[in-house]
C-alpha positions in Angstrom: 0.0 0.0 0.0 1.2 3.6 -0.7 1.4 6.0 1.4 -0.7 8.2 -0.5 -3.9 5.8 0.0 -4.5 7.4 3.7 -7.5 9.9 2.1 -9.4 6.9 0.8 -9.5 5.1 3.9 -9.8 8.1 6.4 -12.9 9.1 3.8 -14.7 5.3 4.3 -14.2 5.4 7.9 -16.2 8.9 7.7 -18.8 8.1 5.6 -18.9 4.5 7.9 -19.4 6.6 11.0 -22.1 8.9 9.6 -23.9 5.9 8.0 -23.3 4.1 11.4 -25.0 7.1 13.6 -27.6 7.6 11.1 -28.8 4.1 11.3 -28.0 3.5 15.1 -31.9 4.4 16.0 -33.4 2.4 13.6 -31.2 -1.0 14.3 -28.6 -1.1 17.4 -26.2 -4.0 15.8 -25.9 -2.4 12.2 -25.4 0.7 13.6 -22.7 0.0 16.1 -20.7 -2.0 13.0 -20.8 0.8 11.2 -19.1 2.8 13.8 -16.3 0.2 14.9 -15.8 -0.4 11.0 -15.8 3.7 10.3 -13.1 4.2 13.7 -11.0 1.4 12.5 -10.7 2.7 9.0 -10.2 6.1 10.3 -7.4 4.5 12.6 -5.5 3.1 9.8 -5.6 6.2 7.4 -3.9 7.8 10.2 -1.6 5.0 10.1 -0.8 5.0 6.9 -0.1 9.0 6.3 2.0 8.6 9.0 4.1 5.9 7.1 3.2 2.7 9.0 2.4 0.2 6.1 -0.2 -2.6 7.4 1.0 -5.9 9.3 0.9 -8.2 6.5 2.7 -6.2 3.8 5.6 -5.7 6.0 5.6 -9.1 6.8 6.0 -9.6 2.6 8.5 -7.2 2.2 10.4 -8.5 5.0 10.3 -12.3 3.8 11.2 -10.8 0.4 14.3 -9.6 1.1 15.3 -12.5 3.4 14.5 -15.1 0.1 16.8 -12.9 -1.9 19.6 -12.5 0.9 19.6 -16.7 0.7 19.5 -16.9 -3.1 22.7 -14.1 -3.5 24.3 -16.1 -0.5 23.6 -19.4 -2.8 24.8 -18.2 -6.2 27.8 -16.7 -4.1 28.5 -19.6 -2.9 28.3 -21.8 -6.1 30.4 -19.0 -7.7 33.3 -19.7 -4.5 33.2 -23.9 -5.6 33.5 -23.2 -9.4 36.6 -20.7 -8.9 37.8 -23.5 -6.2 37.4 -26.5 -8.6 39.1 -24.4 -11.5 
């Protein structure tokens, strides 16, 4: 996720907490979703214009660059046997 994706989700979590208090009187459940859904989006917009990205993309980034630290460590090391074997 970019950074620059904060306004989208600060804007759903707005809309989500007016929908939420405008049907709160008619039915108590929908309405309280609404809310907890609109504060939680709200929650991560903040997030993300602050520059946090979300759990699970760090979690890929971080896994990437360990799978590519192995592979250079591999083809380094296969390059260290054929220069040995020469």
């Amino acid at each position: 996720m970019r950074q620059s994706s904060w306004k989208f989700f600060v804007g759903i979590g707005i809309l989500l907490i007016v929908a939420g208090a405008y049907v709160y009187p008619l039915d108590d459940v929908i309405g309280v979703i609404g809310l907890l859904f609109g504060v939680y989006n709200v929650y991560k917009g903040i997030q993300l214009a602050r520059g946090k990205q979300p759990y699970l993309i760090r979690k890929q980034k971080e896994s990437l660059q360990r799978n590519e630290e192995k592979l250079k460590n591999q083809l380094n090391q296969s390059d260290q046997q054929k220069n040995k074997d020469k």
